[in-house]
N, C-alpha and C positions, 0 to 999 in steps of 0.2 A: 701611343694611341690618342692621349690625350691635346697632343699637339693635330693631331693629324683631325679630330673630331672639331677642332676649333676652326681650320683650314675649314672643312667642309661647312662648315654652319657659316663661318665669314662671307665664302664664295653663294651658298645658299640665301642666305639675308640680303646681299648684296642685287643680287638679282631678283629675290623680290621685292624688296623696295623698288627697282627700274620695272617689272611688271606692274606692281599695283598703281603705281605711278602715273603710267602709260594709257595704264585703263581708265583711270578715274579723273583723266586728263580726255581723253574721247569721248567718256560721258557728260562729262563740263561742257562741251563744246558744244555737242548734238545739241543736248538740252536746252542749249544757251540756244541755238537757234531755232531751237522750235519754238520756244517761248518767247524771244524780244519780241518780236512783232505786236504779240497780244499785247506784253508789258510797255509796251513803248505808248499802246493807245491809252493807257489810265493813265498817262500825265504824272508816275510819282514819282518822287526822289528816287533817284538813282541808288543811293545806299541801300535802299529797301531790297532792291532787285541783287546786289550783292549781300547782301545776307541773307537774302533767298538761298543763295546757290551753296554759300557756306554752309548754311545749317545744313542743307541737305547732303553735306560730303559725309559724313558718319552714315548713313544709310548706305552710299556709293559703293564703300569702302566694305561693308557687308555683304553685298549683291556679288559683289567680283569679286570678293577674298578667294572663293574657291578657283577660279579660274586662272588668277595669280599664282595660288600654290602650284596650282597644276602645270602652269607656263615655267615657275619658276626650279619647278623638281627637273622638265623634261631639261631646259636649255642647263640648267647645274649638272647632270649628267653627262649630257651631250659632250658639255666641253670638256669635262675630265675626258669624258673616253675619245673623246678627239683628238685630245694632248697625249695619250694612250696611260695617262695616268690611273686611272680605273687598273690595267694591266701592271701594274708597278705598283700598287699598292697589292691587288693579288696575289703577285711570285712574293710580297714579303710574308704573304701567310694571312691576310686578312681577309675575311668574306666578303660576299656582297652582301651579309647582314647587317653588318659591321659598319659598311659603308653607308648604307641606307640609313642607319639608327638616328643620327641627327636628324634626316631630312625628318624622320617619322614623329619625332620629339617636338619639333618645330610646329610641323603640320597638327599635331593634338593640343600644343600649346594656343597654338590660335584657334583653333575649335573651341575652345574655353573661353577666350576673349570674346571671340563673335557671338555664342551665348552672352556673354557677359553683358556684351554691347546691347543685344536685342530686350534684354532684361530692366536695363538703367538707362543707356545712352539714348538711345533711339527713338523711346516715347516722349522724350522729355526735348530733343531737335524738331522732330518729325510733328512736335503740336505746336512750337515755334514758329516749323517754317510754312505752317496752315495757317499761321496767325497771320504771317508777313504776306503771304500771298492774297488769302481772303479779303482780311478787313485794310491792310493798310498798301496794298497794290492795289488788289480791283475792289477795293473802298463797300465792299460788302456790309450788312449789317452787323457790326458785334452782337449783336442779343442771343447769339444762337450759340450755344456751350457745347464744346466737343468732348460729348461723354456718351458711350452708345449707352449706356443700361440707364441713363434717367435725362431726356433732352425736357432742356424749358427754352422757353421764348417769351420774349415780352413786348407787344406794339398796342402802343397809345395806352384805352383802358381796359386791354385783356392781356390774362397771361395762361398761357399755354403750357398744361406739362403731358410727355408720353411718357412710355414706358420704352418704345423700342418703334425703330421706320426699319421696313422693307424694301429696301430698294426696287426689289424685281417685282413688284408689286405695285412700288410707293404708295405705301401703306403705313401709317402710323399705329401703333397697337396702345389698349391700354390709355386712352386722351381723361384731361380732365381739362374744360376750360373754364376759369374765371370773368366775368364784367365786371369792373369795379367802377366805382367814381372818382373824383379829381385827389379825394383824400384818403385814397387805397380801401373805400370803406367797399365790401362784398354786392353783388345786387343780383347778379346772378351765375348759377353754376351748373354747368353741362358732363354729366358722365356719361362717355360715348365707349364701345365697343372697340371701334377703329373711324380712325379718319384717313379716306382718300381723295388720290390729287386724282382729275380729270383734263389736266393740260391746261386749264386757268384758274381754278378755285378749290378749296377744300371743301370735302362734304362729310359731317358726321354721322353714323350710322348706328341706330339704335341707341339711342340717347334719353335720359333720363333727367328732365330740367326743373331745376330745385330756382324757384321763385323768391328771393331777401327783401324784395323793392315794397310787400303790398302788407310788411306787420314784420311781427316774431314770431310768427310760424310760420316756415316756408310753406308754401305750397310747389308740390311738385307734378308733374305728367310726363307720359313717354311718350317719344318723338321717333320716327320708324328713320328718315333722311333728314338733316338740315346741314347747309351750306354754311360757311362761316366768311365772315371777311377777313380775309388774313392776305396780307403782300408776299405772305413768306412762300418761298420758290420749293419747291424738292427739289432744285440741283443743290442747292446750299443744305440739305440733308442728305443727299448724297455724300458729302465728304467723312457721316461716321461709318459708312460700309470701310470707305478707302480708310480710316482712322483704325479700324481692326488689324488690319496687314501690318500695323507698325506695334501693336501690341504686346508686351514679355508671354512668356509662356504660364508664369503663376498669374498673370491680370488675365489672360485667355480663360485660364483654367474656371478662374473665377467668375467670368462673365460667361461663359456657358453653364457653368451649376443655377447661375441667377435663370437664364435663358429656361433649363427642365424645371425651376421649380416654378418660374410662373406660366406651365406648360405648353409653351413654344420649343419649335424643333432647331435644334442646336445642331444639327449633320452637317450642317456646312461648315459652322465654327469650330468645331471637332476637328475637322478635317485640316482646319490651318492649325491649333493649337498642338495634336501634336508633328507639325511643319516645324514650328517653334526649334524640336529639339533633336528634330533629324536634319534641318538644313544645316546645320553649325558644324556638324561633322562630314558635310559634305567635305572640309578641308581635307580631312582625314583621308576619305575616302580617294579624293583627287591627287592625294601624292599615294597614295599606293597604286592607284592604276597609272602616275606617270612615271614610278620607277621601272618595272617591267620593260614598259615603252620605252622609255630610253635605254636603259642597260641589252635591250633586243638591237636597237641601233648599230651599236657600236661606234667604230669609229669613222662609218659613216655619216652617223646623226652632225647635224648643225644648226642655227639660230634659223634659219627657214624651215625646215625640218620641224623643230620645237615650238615654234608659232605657230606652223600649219595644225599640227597637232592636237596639241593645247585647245586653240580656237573648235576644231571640230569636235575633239571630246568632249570641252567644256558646255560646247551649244548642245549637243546631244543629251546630256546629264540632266540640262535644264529641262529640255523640252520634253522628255522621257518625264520627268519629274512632275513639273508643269502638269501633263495630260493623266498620270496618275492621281495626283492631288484632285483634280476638277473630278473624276471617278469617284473619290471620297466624299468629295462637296455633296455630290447628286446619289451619294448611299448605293452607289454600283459597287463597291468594296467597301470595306470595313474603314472608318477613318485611320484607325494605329496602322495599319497595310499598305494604304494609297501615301500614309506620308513618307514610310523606311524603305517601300520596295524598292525606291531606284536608288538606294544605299545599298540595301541587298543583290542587286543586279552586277551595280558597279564594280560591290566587292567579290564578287563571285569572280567574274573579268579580270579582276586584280591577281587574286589569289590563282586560276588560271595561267595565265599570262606569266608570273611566274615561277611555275612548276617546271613551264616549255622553255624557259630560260635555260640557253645551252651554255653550263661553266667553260 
């Protein structure tokens, strides 16, 4: 058995490595041409733009791992029972539990990693390769720190800090902004409510202006609107909405408790955090519904057959998942519900599927 477990896991390994391969080779490609045109007009070193692409292969490799397993369980099947070997290891008395065991051992082992990955690897590329794109491809301003729970910016002699931007809003929550002079000394200071963008300028709202410049007593007054001069764009804070998505599940956890206790509504964040710790086992869950599929085949199933397959279950999974999640975001279900159902759908399919397996 233990020769026969090794056989399977070689053949298994073997062919995912050429799936994730494949995949993460298409998505280089896409990518690459969606993007040169833009990169080609900033003018920059060419290195920048491949180490763009590199850092971003640890993310790749997580998006698709499930689709791989799944590709890689149906066509490892396929070809045993095509060779009719599936049936030759059965007359010698072995299940198809038996058989299956590695692929299932395999499949949870990388369910761990891809956690793993999303925990360590991922935030630590994924703000890398914001770096390479932003400031040192389209030469953006560095002043702007990609941290969602406390953004500063600094131009000329003001500095800017929030607590948190809105995107759907673009809305800054929580502003405090500083005037200083040439030798950092204070002169004036703004506590605002929120600051919003109108399509060319920022405006603070309900603000609260502490006067340095006229003694050592400030003098302060409240301010219902004022405008500020800032260059800084909200698409360049746009980037910490997309900065959450690459996030570990304990930094989620963590930036939604900050999010209720300074009583903003966390449902959306919720709803990716816990994503966190149901995508990872989407592995899991994709080789249990590709063995069924495949061992139902027989020794009809082949590499068309298992590609077709694969591709369609795999886009399904997503896109079921996908539309479940966005459910979550928008508090139409519960966030822990909108992240596991389509694990719990898939596996229900699995388990199913199966049962109707004719020995």
């Amino acid at each position: 058995m233990k020769v026969l477990r090794r056989y399977i896991c070689a053949t298994y390994l073997r062919l995912l490595a050429l799936s994730t391969g494949s995949f993460v080779t298409i998505y280089l490609v896409i990518d690459f041409l969606e993007k040169v045109r833009r990169f080609s007009q900033s003018d920059c070193n060419p290195l920048y733009i491949l180490l763009f692409f590199l850092y971003k292969i640890p993310a790749i490799v997580n998006q698709i791992m499930p689709l791989a397993v799944l590709m890689a369980t149906l066509l490892t099947l396929g070809t045993l029972s095509r060779s009719s070997e599936i049936i030759a290891m059965q007359s010698c008395g072995i299940s198809l539990r038996k058989i299956a065991e590695p692929i299932i051992a395999i499949a949870f082992a990388l369910s761990l990693f891809t956690f793993f990955s999303n925990e360590v690897i991922i935030p630590n590329t994924s703000q890398q390769m914001k770096y390479i794109e932003e400031v040192l491809i389209q030469k953006r301003n560095p002043s702007t720190f990609f941290r969602l729970n406390n953004i500063w910016y600094r131009e000329e002699n003001y500095i800017l800090q929030a607590r948190l931007f809105v995107p759907a809003t673009r809305t800054l929550k929580g502003v405090t902004l500083w005037q200083t002079t040439e030798d950092m000394r204070p002169v004036r200071r703004l506590e605002a409510e929120e600051g919003v963008w109108d399509g060319s300028r920022w405006t603070l709202r309900n603000v609260v202006e502490m006067d340095f410049s006229k003694g050592a007593t400030p003098s302060s007054q409240r301010i219902q609107t004022l405008p500020v001069p800032f260059s800084l764009k909200v698409d360049d804070l746009k980037t910490w909405d997309k900065y959450a998505e690459d996030m570990g599940f304990f930094r989620m956890r963590g930036y939604t408790e900050k999010l209720k206790k300074g009583g903003y509504d966390a449902t959306r964040y919720l709803a990716q955090m816990h994503s966190k710790l149901s995508l990872p086992f989407a592995c899991l869950i994709m080789a249990f519904v590709g063995i069924p599929f495949a061992l139902r085949g027989g020794r009809t199933s082949g590499i068309a057959l298992g590609i077709g397959l694969s591709l369609a279950i795999g886009f399904a999974y997503f896109i079921i998942n996908a539309i479940l999640i966005s459910f979550g975001q928008t508090d139409v279900l519960p966030p822990l519900v909108s992240a596991w159902a389509a694990n719990f759908i898939f596996a229900l399919s699995a388990i199913w599927l199966t049962l109707t397996i004719h020995q």
